[in-house]
C-alpha positions in Angstrom: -34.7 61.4 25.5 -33.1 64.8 26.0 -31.7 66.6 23.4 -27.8 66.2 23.4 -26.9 70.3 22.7 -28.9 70.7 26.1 -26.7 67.8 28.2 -25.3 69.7 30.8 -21.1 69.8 30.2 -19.1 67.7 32.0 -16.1 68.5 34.4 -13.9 67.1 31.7 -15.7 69.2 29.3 -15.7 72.5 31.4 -11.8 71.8 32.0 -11.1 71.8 28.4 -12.7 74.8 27.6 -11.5 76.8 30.6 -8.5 75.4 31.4 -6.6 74.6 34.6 -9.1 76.0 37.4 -10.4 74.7 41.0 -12.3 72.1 41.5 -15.0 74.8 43.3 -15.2 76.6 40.6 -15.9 73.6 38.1 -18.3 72.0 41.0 -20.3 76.0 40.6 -20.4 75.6 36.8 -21.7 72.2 36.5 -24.3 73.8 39.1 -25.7 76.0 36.3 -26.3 73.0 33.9 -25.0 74.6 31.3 -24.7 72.5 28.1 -20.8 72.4 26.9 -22.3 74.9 24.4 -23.0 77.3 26.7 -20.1 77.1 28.7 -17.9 77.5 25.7 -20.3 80.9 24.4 -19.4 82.3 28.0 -15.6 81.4 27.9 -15.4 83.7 24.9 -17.5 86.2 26.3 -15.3 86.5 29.0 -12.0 86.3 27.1 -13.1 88.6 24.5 -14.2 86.3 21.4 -17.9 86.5 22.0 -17.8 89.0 18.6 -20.9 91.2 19.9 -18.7 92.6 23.3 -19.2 96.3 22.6 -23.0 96.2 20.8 -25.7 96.8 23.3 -28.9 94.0 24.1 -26.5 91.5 23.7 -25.3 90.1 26.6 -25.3 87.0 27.6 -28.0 85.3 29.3 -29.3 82.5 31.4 -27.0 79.9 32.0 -24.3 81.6 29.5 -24.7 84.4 32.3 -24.3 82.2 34.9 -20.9 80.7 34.1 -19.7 84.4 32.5 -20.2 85.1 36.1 -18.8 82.6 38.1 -15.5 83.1 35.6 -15.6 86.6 36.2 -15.9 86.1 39.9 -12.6 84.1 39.6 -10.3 87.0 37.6 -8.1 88.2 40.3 -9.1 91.8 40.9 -6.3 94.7 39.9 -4.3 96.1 43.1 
């Protein structure tokens, strides 16, 4: 039996946590099989709530990473 914290999320999950965003970009994360955990630690990373930002060696990794990324990807660039 796997271990429920390590369940990949859902699309219904992801959406909840993210918030209104395209179907590709939902389809990427759910590629990572990042666990709703994980997605939600990289959400606040990338909006600012993480609460270690600014303090070296800790950045996120793996599949936190992964979805900081793909959201990152996403934030329209400044003209």
């Amino acid at each position: 039996m796997r271990d429920e914290a390590r369940k990949p999320a859902s699309a219904a999950e992801i959406r909840r946590m993210v918030g209104d965003i395209d179907d590709a970009v939902v389809s990427s994360i759910m590629a990572t099989q990042a666990s709703a955990a994980e997605v939600l630690q990289a959400v606040q990373w990338f909006r600012g709530g993480g609460g270690l930002e600014d303090e070296p060696g800790h950045e996120p990794h793996g599949a936190v990473r992964a979805v900081y990324d793909i959201l990152q990807a996403e934030e329209p660039s400044d003209p």
